[in-house]
KELODREN-126457 format. One line per 8 residues: number of its first residue (from 1); their letters; for each residue x, y, z of C-alpha. Coordinates in steps of 0.25 Angstrom, whole numbers, plus 5000, padded with zeros to 4 digits. Example, Ala and Ser with C-alpha at 12.3 -4.5 7.8 and 13.67 -1.06 7.14 Angstrom:
2
1> AS> 5049:4982:5031  5055:4996:5029
***
This chain:
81
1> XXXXXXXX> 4809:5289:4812  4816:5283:4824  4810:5277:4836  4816:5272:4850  4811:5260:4852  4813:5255:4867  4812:5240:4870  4805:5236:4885
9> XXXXXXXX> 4806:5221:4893  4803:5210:4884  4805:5221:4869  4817:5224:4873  4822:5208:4875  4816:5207:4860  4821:5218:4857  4835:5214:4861
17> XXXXXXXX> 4836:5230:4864  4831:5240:4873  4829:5252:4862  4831:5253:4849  4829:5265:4837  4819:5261:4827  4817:5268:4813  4804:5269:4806
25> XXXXXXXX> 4798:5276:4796  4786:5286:4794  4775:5287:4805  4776:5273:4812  4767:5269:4821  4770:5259:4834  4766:5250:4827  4775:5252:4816
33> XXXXXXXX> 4787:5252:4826  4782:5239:4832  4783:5232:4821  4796:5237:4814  4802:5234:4830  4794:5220:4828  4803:5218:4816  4816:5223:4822
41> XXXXXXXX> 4815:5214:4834  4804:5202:4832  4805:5198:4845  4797:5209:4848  4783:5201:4841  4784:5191:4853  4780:5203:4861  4772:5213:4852
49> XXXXXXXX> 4759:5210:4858  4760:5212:4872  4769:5228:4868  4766:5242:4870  4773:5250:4865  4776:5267:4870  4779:5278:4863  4788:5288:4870
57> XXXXXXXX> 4784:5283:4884  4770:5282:4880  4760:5270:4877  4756:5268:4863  4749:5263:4852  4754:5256:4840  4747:5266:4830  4755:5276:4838
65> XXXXXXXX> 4764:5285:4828  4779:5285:4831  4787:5297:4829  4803:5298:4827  4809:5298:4840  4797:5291:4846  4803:5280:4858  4795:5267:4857
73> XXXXXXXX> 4793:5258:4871  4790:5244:4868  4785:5237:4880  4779:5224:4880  4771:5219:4890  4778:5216:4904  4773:5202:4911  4777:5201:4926
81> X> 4770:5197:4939
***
């Protein structure tokens, strides 16, 4: 199965990239995703507890079932003033 995954503010500078195409096998849930992106680019970890992540557009949860095709926002938190 393949997912676009799409990289936000400080996930992106981890990242090193805006999006990416991400393949996974069975029934993954966010949290499966999370983690096999966590492994791809371990700068991610610094930020992991502070990210949501959406699922075609929508806020979700990491029990959330992905399907192939599915586009994955990650957005971390956003400081400011």
């Amino acid at each position: 199965m393949d997912l676009k995954v799409i990289y936000f503010a400080s996930a992106r500078d981890a990242a090193g990239r805006r999006e990416e195409r991400v393949s996974v096998d069975g029934a993954p849930t966010l949290e499966d995703l999370a983690s096999k992106i966590q492994r791809l680019h371990p700068g991610l970890a610094g930020i992991q507890k502070s990210t949501r992540y959406a699922v075609n557009l929508e806020i979700v949860n990491g029990d959330t079932v992905l399907h192939d095709g599915d586009e994955v926002g990650v957005l971390p938190a956003v400081t400011g003033g």
